[in-house]
N, C-alpha and C positions, 0 to 999 in steps of 0.2 A: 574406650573409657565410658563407665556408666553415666546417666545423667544426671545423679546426685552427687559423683565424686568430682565430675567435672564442673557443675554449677560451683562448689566448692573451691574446687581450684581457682574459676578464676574469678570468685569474688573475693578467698582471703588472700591469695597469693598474690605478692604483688607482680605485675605483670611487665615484659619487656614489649610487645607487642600487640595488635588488637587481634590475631589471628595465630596464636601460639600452638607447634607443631602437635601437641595434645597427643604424642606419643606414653602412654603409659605403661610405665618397669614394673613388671613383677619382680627381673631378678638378673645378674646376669653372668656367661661362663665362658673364661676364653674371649672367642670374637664375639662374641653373640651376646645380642639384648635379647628379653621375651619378654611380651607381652602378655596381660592378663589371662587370653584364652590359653597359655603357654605355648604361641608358637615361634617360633625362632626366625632373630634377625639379622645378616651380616650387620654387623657395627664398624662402618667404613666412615666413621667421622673420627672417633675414637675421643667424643665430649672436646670439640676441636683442639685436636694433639693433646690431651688429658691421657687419655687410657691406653699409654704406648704399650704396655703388657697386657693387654686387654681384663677381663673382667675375674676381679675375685682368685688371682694369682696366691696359688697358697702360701708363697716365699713372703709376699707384702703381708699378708694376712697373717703369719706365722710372729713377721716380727714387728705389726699390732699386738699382734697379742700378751708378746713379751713386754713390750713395754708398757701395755698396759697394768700389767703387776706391778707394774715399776712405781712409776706418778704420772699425772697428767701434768697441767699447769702448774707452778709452783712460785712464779714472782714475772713481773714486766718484765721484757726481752731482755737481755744485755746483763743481769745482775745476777742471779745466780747460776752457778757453772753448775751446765746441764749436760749428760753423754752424751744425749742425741747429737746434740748440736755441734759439741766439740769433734765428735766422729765424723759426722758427714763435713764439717768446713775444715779436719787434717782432711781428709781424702780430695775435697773440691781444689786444695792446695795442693796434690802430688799431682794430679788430672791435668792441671791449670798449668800456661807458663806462667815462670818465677814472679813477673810481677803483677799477676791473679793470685793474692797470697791473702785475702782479708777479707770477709764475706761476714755483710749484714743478711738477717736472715728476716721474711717479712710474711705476709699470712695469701698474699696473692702478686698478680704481675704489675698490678697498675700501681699497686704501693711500692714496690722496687721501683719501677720508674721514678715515682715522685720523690723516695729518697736520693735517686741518683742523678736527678736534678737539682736537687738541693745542696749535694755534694760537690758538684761541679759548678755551681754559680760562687760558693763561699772560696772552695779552693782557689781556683781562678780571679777571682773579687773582679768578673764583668758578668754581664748581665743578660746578653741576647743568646739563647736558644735556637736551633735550627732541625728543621724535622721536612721528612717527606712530605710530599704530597698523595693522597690517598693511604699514607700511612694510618696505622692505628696504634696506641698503647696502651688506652687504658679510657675509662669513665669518670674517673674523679676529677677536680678542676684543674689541677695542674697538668696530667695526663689529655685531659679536655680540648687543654689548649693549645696543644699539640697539630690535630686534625686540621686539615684542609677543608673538607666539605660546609658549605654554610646551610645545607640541609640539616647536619648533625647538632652544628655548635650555634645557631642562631638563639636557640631558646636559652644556651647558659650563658648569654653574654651580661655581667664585663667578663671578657676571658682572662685569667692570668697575663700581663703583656710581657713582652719581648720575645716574640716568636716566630722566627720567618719560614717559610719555605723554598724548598727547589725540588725539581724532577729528579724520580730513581734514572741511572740511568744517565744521567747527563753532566759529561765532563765538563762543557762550558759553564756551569753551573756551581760549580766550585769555587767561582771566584766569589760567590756570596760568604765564603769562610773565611771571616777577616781574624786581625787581632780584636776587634769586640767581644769577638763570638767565643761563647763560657762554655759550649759543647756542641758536638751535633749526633742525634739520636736517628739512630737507622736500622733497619733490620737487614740482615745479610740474604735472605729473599724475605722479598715484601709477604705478606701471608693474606690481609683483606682485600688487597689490588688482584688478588689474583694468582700469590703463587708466582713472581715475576723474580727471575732469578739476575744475579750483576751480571751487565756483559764483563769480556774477558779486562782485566788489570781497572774496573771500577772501583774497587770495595781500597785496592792499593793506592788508587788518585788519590780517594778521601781520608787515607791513612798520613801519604803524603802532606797535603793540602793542611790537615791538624798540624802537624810534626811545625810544617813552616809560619804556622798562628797561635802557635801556645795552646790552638782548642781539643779541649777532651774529645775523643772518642767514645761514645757511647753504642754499645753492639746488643741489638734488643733480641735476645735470643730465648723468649719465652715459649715462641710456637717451634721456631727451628733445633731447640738444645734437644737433650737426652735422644743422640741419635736420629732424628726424624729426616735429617735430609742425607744420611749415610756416613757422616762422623759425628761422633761424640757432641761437637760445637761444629755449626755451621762455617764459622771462622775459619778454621784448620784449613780448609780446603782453600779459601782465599792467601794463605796466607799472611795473613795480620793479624795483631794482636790489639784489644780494644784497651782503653785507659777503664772503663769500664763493663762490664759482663751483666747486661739481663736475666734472670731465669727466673723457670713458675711451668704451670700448668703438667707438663709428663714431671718436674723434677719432685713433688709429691710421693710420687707412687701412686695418685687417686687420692689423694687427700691434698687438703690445702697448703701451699710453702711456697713461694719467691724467694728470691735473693739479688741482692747487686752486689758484685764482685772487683774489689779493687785492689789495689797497693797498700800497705799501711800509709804509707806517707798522707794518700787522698783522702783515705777512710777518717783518719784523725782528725781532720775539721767540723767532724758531726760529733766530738768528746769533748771539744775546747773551744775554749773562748766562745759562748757558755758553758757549759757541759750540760749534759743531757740536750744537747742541738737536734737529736730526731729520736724519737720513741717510738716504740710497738708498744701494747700490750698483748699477742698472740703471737707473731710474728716469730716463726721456728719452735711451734710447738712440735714438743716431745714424739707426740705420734706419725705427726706429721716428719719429721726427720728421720726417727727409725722407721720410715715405710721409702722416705727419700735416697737413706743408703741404701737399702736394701734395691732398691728399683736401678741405680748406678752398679751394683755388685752384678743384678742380673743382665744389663746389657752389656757391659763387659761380656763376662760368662761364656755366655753363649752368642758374642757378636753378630749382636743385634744393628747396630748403624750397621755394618758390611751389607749384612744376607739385604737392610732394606734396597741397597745399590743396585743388586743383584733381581728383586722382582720389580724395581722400576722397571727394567730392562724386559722383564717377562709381559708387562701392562703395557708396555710401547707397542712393542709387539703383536700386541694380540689387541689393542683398541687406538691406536693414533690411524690409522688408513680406514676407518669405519665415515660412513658417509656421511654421516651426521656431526662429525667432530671436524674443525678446523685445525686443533692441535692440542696436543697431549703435552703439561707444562709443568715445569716444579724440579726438585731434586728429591731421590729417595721415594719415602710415603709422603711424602709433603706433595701433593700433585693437583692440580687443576685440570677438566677435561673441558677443555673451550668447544660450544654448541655453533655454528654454523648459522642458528636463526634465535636470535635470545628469547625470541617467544616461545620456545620448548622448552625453557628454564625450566618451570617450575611442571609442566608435561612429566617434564623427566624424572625430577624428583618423586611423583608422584607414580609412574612407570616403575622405576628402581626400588619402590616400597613394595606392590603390587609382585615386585619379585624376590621380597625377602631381604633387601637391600637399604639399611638406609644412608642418607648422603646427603648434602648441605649443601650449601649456596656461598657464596660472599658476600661482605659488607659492601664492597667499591668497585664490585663485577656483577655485572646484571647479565652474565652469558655464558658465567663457568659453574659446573659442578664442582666442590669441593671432596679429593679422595684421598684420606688420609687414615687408614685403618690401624687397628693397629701392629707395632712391628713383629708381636707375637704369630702372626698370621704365616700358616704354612705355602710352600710351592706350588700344593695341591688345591686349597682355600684358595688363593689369589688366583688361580684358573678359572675353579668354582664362579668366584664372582667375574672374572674377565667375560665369563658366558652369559651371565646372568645380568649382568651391563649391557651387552650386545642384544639380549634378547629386549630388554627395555629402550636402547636407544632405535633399534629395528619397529617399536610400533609407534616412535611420532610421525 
């Protein structure tokens, strides 16, 4: 990055960080970022689970473009009847079991959340909320106050109240799911912890454990949906169905969309008694939708969740027994590689650049590399980089 575009950067931009990775896009194709000199980089983050077709997909770009002849914006969310929107939420309804039949559509994940918070406290008419610990959903205050860490949430306190926590992972812990309790919000693998997946019959205790307290189900499947852990919805594979459905980040196509997914029956206490109880004004724009179907049409297609099953299998393989890893973690491309000595965290990062590679970190893991490319990525690519990992973790 030059020194006038960066002095730039980070005095108007506003920033998340005091040390911002200052990787700068020229442009990007397939798997591959490049950088200004134009030299080319695996994209094994894939804009954390963003860019599951990886970069500049002509199918996404194709129907941009269509509907940019069309219109863009044209009124606040919910009021006038728009194709995009009605297209991708028939489809999200044939995909979906029967009672995923009703789908608010919202402009990112952390505002899904907050509406399906707000859905679940009114339907229910109680009040306490239940979330992981080292979970994450979002930055806004209600998503806020969600988190566990008082590293994170000390500076936006008063937090939203009625919020408690339990450990992923622990059945005895269940028993915090009373009749109080208006939902509990989980992700089917944790994503900032780590990539930590349910042991066997967890995700069905707490399906259970709802069923016998009246409490929603909330299934936060922002980072896990469109394929990433080798179905469609992470859900599937467990088993269970949520009272309500997450999604955002790959459901885009590369542009901005969320959604919370419900029954009508649930959905309808955000119409009545007020009406208008939740508003967007962006929330399932037009382009953002026709890039949304289009992006579900192609993993379909070309079963994309499957083939990701299939190079988990080739990445185990060829990097879990490397001497420097403790363990190879996650389902699908949704993967964590746990380092041995968490002080080569950022070594490594720094290693895997140095090799063409770039690769991320966690929010609630100070000792795993973050490997989620994207699902576009061939048999031959995923070797590619298998080597090109190995030669990076072979020089800390």
């Amino acid at each position: 990055m030059s020194i006038s575009f960066r002095t730039a950067f980070l005095r108007h931009v506003g920033q998340t960080s005091p040390e911002p990775d200052g990787f700068e896009v020229s442009h990007g194709e397939g798997i591959f970022l490049f950088d200004k000199e134009g030299n080319p980089f695996i994209d094994c983050i894939s804009g954390i689970a963003v860019s599951s077709l990886g970069h500049g997909h002509p199918r996404i770009k194709d129907a941009i473009r269509k509907q940019l002849e069309l219109h863009l914006h044209t009124m606040v969310y919910g009021e006038h009847v728009q194709e995009p929107q009605v297209a991708l939420a028939e489809k999200l309804a044939q995909l979906l079991p029967a009672e995923l039949n009703c789908t608010f559509f919202t402009s990112s994940g952390t505002e899904a959340v907050e509406g399906a918070l707000k859905a679940a406290r009114k339907y229910t008419s109680r009040y306490e909320i239940i979330a992981c610990r080292h979970a994450y959903h979002g930055s806004t205050a209600g998503a806020e106050s969600l988190r566990s860490d008082l590293t994170h949430i000390a500076g936006a306190r008063p937090l939203v109240p009625g919020v408690k926590h339990i450990d992923f992972n622990d059945f005895d812990d269940l028993v915090k799911i009373t009749d109080h309790t208006a939902a509990i919000i989980i992700e089917p693998v944790q994503g900032e912890a780590g990539a930590i997946v349910p042991s066997a019959g967890y995700l069905r205790a707490v399906r259970d454990r709802c069923h016998e307290t009246g409490t929603l189900l909330i299934l936060d499947e922002i980072q896990t949906g469109m394929g990433r852990t080798g179905s469609m919805w992470a859900f599937q594979q467990e088993e269970v169905i949520p009272d309500i459905l997450l999604l955002a980040k790959a459901f885009g196509g590369g542009l901005p969309l969320g959604a919370f997914i419900s029954s009508q029956k649930i959905m309808k206490v955000l119409s009545h008694d007020p009406i208008l109880g939740h508003l967007t004004t962006f929330g399932g724009h037009p382009l953002s939708c026709a890039a949304g179907l289009e992006a579900i049409n192609i993993l379909e297609e070309n079963h994309l969740p499957a083939r990701a099953v299939s190079l988990e299998r080739i990445i185990r393989k060829k990097l879990e027994h490397h001497r420097a890893l403790r363990e190879v973690r996650g389902r699908g491309l949704m993967l964590a590689l746990e380092l041995k000595n968490p002080d080569n965290l950022f070594p490594a990062v720094k290693a895997c650049r140095n090799e063409g590679l770039l690769v991320d970190w966690f929010l609630f893991n100070n000792f795993s590399l973050r490997f989620a490319p994207p699902l576009i990525i061939s048999e031959e690519e995923v070797n590619l980089v298998c080597a090109k990992l190995t030669t990076a973790l072979d020089s800390l």
